[in-house]
C-alpha positions in Angstrom: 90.6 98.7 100.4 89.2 96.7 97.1 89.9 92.9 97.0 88.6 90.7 93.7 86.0 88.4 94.7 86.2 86.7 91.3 85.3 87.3 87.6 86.6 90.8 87.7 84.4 91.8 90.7 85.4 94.0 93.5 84.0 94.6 96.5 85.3 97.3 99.6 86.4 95.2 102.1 85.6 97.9 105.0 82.0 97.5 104.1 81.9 93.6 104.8 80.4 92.3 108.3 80.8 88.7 107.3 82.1 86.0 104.9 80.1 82.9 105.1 79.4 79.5 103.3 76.0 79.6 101.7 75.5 75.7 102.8 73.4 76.3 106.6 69.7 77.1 106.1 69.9 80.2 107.9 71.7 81.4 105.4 70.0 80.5 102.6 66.9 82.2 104.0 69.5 85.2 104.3 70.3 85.0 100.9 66.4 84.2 99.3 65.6 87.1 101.6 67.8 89.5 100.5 67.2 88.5 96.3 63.1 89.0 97.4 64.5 92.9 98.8 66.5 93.3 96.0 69.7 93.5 98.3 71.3 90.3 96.4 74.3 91.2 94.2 75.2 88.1 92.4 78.8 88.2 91.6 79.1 84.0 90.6 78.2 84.2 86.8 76.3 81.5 86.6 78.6 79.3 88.9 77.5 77.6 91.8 77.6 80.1 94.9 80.4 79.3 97.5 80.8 82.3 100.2 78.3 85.4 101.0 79.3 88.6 101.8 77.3 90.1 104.3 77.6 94.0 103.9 76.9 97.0 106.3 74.0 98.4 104.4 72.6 94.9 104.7 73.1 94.3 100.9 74.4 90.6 100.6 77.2 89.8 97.6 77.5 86.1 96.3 81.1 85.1 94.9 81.7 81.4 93.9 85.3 81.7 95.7 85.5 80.2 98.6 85.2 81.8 102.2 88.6 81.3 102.9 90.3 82.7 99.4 88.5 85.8 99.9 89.8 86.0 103.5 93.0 85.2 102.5 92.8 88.3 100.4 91.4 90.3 102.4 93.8 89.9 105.2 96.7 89.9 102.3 95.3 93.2 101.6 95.4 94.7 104.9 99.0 93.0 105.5 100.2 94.9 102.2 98.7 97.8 103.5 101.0 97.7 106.5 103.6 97.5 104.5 103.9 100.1 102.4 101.5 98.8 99.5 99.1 101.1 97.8 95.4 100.5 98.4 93.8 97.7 96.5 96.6 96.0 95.6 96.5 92.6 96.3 99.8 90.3 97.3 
């Protein structure tokens, strides 16, 4: 399933381990570890960086939604699923 993550970017929600805030220093050194690896995908355009996704393939995305809209989303998504919606659509 595909959930928008802000600006017109989508990301497979059965690839994410994690959403969480960008505020703690561990995971800012996640984060500036993952640009230095080239496993950042900056999906804030420009805006100031409010949840990362942490991915299976240890790729980490950064949205400027919050943590909890895109788990609202996500579990909207999979609650749609259940009921009847098609994959990737949202509420």
């Amino acid at each position: 399933m595909l959930i928008h993550i802000g600006f017109g970017n989508i990301v497979n929600t059965s690839k994410i381990i994690a959403i969480v805030s960008p505020e703690s220093a561990p995971i800012k050194r996640l984060v500036q570890n993952a640009k230095e690896k080239g496993l950042a995908i900056d999906a804030t355009q420009g805006r100031k960086t409010k949840s990362v996704m942490v991915m299976e393939n240890s790729q980490v995305v950064l949205s400027a939604l919050l943590p909890e809209t895109i788990a609202g989303r996500v579990q909207a998504g999979v609650e749609g699923a259940e009921d009847g919606q098609e994959e990737g659509e949202v509420g």
